[in-house]
MMTF fields as JSON, N, C-alpha, C and O atoms, coordinates in Angstrom:
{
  "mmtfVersion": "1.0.0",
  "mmtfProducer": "UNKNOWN",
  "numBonds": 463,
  "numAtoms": 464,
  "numGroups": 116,
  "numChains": 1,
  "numModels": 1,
  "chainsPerModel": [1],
  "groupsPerChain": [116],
  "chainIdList": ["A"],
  "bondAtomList": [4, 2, 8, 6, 12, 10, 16, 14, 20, 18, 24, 22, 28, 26, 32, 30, 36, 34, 40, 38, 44, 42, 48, 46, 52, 50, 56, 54, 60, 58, 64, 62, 68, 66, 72, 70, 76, 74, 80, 78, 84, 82, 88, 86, 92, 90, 96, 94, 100, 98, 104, 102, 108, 106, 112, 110, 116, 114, 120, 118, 124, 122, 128, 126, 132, 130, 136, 134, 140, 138, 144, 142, 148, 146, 152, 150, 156, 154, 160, 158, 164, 162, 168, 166, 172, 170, 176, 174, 180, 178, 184, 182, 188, 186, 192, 190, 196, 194, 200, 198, 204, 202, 208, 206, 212, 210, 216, 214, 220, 218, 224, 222, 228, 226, 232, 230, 236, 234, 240, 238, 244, 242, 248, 246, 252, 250, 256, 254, 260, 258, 264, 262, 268, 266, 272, 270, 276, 274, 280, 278, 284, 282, 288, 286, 292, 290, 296, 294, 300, 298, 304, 302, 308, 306, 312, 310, 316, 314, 320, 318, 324, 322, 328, 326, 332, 330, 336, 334, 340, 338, 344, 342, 348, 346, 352, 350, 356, 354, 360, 358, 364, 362, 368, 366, 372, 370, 376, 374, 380, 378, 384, 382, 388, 386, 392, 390, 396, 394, 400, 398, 404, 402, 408, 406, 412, 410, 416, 414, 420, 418, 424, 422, 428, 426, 432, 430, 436, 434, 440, 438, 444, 442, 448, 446, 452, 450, 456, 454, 460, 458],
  "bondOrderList": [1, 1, 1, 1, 1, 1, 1, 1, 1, 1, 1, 1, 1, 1, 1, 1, 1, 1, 1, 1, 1, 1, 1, 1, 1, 1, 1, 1, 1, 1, 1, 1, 1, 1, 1, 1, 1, 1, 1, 1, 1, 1, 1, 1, 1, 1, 1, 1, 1, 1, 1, 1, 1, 1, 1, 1, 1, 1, 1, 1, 1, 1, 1, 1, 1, 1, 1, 1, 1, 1, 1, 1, 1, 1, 1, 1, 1, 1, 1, 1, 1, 1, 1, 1, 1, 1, 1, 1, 1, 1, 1, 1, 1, 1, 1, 1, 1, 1, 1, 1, 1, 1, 1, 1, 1, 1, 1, 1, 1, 1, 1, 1, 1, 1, 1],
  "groupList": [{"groupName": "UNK", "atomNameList": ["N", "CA", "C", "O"], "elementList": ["N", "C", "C", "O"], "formalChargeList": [0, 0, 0, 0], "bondAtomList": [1, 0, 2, 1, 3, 2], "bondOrderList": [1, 1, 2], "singleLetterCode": "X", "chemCompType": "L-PEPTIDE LINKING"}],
  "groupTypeList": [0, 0, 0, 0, 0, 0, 0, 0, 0, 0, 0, 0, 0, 0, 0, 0, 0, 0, 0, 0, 0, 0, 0, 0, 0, 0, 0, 0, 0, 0, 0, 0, 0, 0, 0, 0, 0, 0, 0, 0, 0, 0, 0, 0, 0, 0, 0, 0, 0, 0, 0, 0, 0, 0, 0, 0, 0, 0, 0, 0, 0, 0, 0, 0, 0, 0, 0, 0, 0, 0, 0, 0, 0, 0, 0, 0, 0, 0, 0, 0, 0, 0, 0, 0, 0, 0, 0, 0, 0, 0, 0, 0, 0, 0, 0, 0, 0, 0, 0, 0, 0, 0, 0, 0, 0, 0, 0, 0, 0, 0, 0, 0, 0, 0, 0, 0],
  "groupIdList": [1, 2, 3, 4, 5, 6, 7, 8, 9, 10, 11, 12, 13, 14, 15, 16, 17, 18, 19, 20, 21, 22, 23, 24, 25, 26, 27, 28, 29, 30, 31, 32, 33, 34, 35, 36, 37, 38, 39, 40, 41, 42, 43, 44, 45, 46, 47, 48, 49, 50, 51, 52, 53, 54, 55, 56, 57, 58, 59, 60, 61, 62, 63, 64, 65, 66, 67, 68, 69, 70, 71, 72, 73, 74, 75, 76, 77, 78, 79, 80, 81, 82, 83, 84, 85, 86, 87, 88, 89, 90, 91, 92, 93, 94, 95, 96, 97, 98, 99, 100, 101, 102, 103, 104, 105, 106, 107, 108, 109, 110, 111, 112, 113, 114, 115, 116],
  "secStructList": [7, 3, 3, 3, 7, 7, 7, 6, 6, 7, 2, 2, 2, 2, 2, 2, 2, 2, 2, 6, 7, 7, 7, 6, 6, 1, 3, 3, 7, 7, 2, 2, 2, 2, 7, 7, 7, 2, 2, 2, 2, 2, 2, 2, 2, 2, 2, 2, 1, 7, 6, 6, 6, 6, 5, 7, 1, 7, 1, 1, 6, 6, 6, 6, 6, 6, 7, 6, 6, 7, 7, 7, 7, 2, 2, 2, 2, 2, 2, 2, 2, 2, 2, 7, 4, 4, 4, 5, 7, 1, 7, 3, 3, 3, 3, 6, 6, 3, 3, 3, 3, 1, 1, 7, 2, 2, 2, 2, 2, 2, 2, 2, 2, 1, 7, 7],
  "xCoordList": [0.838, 0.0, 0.881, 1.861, 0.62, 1.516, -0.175, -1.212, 0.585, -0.51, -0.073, 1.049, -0.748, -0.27, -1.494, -2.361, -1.408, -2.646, -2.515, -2.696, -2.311, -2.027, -3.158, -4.227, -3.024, -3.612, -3.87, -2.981, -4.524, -3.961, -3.99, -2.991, -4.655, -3.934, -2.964, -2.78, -2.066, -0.831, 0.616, 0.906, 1.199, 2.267, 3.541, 4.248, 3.632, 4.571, 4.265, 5.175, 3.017, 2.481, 2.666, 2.975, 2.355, 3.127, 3.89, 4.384, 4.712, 6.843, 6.592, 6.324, 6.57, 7.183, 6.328, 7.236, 5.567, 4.917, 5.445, 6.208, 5.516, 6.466, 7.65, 8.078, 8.739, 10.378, 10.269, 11.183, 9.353, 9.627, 8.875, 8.675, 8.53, 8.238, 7.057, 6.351, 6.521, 5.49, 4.492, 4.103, 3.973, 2.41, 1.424, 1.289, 0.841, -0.449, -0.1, -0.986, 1.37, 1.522, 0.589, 0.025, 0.671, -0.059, -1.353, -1.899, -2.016, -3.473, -3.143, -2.413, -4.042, -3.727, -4.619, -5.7, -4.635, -6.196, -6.25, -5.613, -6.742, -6.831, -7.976, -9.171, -6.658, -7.622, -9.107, -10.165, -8.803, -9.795, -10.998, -12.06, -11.03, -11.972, -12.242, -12.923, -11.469, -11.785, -11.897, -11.481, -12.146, -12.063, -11.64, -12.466, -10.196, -9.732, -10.538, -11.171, -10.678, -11.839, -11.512, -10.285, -12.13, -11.311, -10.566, -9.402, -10.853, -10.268, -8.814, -7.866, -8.645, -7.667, -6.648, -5.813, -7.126, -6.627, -5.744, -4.538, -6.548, -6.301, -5.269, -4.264, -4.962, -4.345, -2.603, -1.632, -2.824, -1.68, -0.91, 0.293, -1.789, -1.489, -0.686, 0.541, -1.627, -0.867, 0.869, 1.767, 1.012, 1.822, 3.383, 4.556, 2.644, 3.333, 3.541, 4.676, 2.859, 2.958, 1.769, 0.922, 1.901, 1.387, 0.153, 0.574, -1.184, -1.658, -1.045, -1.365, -0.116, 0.798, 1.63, 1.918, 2.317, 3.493, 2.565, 3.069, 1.175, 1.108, -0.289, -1.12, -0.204, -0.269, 0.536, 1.623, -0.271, 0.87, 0.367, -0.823, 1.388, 1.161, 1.603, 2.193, 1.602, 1.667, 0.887, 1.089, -0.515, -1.66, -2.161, -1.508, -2.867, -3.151, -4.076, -3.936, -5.081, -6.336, -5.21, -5.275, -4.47, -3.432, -3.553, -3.933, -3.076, -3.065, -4.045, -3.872, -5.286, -6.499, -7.075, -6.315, -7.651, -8.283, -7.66, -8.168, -6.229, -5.717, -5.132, -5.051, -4.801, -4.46, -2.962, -2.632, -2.057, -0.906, -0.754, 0.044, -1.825, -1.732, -2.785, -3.8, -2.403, -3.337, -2.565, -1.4, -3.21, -2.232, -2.922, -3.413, -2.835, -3.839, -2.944, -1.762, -4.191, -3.713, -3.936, -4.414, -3.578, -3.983, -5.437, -5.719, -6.116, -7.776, -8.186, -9.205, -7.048, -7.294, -7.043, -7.658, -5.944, -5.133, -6.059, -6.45, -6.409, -7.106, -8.288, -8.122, -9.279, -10.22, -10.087, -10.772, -9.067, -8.769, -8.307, -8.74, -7.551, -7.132, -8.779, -9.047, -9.288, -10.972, -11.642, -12.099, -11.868, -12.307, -12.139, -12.916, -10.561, -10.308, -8.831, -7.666, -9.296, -8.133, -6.753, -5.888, -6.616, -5.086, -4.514, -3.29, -5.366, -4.157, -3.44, -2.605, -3.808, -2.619, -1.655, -1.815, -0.271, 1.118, 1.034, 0.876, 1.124, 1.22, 2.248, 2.951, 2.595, 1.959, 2.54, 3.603, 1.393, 1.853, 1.94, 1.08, 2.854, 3.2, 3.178, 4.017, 2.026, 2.429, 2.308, 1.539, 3.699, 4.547, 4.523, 5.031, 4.001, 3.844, 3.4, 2.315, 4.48, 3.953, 4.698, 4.854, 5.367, 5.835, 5.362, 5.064, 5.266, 4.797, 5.729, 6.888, 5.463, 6.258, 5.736, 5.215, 5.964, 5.143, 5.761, 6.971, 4.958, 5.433, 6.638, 7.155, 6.772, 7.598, 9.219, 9.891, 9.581, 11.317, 12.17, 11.351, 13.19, 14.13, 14.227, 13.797, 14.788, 15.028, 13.808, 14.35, 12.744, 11.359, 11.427, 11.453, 11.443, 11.317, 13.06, 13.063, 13.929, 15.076, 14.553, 14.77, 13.877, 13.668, 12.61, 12.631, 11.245, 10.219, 11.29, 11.114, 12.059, 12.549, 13.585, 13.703, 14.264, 14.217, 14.212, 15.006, 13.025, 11.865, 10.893, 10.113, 10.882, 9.957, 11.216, 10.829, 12.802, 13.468, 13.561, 14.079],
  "yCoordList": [-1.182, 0.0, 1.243, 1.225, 2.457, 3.396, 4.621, 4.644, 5.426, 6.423, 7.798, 7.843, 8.871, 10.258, 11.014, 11.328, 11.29, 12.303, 13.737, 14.221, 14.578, 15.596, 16.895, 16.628, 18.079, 18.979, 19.799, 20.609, 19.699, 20.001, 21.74, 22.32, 22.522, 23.895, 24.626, 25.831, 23.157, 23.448, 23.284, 22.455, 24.469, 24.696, 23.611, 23.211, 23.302, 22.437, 21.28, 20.475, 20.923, 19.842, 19.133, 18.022, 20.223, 19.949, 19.95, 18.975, 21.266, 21.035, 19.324, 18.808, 18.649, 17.736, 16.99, 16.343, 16.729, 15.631, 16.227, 15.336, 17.35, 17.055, 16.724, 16.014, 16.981, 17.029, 15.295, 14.764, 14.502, 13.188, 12.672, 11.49, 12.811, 12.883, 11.86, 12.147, 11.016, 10.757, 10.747, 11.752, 9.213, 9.477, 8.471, 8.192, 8.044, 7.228, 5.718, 4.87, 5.459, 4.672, 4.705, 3.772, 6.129, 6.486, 6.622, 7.402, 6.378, 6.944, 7.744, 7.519, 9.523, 10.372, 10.936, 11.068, 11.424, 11.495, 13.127, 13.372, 13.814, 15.328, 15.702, 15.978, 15.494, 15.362, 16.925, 16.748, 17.919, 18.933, 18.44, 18.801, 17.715, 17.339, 16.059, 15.58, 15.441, 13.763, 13.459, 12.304, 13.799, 13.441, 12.512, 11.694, 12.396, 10.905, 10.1, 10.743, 9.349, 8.002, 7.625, 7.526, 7.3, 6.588, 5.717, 5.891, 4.431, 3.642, 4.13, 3.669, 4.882, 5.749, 5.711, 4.936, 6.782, 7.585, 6.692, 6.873, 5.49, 4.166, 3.551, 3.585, 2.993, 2.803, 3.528, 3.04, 4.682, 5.669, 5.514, 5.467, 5.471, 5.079, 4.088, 4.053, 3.054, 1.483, 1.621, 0.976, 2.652, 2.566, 3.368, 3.274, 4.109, 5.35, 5.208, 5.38, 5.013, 4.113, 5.512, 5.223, 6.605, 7.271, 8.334, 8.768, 8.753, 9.404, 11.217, 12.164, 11.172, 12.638, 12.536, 13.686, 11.627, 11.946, 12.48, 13.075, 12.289, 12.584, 14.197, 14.517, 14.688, 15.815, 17.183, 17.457, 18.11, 19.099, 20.155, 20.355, 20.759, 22.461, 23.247, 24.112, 23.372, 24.585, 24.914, 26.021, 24.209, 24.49, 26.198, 26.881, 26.46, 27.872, 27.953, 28.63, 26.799, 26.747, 25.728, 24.52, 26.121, 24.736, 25.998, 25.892, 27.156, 28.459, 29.285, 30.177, 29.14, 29.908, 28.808, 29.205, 27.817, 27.194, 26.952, 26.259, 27.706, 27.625, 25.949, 25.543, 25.164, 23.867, 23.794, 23.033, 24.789, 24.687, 24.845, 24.388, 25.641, 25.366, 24.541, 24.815, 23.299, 22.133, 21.03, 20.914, 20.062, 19.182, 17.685, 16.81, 17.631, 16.702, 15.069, 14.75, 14.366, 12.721, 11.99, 12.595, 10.909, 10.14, 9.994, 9.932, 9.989, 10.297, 12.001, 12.499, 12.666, 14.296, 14.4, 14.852, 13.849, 13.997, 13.364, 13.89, 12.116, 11.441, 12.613, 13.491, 12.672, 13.636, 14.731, 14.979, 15.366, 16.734, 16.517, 17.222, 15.704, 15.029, 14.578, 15.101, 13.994, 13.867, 14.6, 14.449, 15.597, 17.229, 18.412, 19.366, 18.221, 19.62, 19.077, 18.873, 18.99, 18.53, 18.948, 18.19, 20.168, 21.254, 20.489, 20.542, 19.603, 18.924, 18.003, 17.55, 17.542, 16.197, 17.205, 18.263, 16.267, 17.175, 16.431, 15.235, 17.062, 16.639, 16.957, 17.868, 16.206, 14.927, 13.701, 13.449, 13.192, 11.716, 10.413, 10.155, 9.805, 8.799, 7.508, 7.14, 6.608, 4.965, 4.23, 4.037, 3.967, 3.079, 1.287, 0.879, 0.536, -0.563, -0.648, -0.319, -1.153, -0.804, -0.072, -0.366, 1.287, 2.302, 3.459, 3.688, 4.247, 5.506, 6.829, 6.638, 8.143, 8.825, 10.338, 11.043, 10.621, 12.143, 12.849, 12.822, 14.056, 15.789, 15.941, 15.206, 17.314, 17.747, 17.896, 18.805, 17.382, 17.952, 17.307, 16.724, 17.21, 17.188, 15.601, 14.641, 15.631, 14.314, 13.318, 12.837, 12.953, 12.742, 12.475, 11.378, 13.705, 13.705, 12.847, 12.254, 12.951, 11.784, 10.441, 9.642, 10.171, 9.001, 8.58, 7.364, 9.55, 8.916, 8.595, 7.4, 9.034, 9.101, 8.018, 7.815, 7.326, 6.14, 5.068, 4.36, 4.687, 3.955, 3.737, 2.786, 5.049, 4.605, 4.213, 3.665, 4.529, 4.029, 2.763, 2.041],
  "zCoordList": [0.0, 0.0, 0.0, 0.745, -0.841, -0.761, -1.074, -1.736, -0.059, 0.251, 0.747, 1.253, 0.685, 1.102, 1.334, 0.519, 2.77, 3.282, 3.104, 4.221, 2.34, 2.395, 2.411, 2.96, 1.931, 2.264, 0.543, 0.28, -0.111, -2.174, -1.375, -1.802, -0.568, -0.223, 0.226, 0.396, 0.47, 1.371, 0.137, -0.725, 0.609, -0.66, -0.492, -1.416, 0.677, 1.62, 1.28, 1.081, 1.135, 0.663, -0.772, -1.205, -1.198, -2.71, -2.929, -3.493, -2.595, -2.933, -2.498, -3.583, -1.843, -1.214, -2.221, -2.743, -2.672, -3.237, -4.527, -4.901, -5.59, -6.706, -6.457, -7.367, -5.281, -5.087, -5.174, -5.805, -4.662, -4.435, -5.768, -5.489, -6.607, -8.175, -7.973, -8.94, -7.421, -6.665, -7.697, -8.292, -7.941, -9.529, -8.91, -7.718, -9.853, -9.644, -9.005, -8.897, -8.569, -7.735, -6.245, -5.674, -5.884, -4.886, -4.348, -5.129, -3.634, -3.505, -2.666, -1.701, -3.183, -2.72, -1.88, -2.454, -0.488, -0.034, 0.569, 1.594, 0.142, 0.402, 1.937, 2.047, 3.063, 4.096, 4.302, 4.906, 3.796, 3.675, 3.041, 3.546, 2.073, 1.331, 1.024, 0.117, 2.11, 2.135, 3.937, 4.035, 4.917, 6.091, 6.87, 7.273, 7.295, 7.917, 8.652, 9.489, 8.653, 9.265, 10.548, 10.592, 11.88, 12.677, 12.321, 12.682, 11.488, 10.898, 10.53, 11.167, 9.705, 9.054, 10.416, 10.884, 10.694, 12.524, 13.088, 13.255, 13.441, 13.911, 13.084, 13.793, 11.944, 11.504, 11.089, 10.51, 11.627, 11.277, 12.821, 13.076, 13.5, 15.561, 15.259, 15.35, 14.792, 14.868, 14.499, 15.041, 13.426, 12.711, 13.1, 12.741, 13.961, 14.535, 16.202, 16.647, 16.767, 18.108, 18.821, 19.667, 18.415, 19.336, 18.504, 17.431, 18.851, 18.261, 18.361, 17.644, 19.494, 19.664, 18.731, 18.399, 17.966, 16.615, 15.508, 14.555, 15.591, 14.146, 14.506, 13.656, 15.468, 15.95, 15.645, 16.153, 14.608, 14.471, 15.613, 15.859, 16.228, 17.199, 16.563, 17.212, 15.525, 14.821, 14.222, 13.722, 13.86, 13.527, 13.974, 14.763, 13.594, 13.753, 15.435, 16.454, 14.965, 16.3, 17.036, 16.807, 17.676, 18.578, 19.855, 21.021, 19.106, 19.853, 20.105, 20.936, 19.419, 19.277, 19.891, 20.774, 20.331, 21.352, 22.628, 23.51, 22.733, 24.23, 24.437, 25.596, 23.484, 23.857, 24.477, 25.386, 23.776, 24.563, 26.285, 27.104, 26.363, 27.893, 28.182, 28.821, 27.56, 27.907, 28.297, 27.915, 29.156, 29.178, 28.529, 29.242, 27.105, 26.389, 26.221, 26.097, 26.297, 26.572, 24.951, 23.991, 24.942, 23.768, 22.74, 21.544, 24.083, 23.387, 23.307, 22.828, 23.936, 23.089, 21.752, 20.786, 21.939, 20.057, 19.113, 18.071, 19.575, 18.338, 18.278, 17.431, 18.986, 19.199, 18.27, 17.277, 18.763, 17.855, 16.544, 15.633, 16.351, 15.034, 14.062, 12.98, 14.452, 14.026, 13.539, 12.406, 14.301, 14.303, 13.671, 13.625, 12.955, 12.791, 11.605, 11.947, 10.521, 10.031, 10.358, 10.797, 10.12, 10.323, 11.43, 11.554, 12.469, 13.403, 13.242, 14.025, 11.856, 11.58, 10.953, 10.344, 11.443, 10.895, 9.375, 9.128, 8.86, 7.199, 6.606, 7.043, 5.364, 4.747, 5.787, 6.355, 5.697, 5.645, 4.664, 3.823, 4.849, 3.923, 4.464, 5.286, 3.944, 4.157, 2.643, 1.701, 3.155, 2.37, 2.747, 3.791, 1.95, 2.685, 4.24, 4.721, 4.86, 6.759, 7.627, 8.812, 6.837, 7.536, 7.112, 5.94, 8.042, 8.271, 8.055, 8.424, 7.531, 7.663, 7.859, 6.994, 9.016, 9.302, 9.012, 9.235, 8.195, 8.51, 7.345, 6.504, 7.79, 6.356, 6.945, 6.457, 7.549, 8.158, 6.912, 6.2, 6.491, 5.693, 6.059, 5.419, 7.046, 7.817, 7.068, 6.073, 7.138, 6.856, 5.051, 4.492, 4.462, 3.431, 2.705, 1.626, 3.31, 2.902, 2.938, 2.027, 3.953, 4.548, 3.558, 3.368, 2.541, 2.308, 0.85, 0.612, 0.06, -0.747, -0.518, -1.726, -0.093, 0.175, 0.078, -0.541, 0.868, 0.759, -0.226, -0.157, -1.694, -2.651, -3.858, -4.89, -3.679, -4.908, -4.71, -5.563]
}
């Protein structure tokens, strides 16, 4: 299975999905306009160990709902992750049965990789 949750409004999103030249190998799922599933959610946990790795705080509402001075548990993240797309750190990439969050350099070496 090779897959990418991304955001088609996010510019970050794209650099990274043309830089990794990335085609119809993929199923591509535009979480704004496709809504992650628990299933989904669940499956990215399994994969990742924690529903906090695939949590971004840099989201805009991370700071506008006061969550940083929160002290949120496993069933917050999934919760908010559910709710509000902008809280998954994006893109994500599963590649067979690894996972790869977020946009760091580090990340994007690693998804590149894994698809030559």
């Amino acid at each position: 299975m090779k897959k990418v949750y991304y955001l088609s409004t996010c510019d970050t999103c794209k650099r990274i999905i043309k830089e990794l030249g990335i085609g119809d190998e993929f199923e591509y799922q535009d979480i704004k306009t496709k809504k992650i599933t628990e299933e989904q959610l669940n499956q990215m946990k399994n994969l990742s160990a924690s529903y906090e790795s695939l949590f971004s705080r840099v989201a805009r509402k991370y700071k506008e709902q006061g969550l940083k001075d929160k002290i949120l548990m496993e069933d917050d993240y999934k919760f908010l992750i559910l709710n509000e797309y902008t809280f998954l750190k994006r893109p994500v990439f599963i590649i067979d049965k690894k996972i790869f969050i977020g946009n760091s350099k580090k990340n994007v070496e690693a998804v590149k990789k894994a698809i030559s």
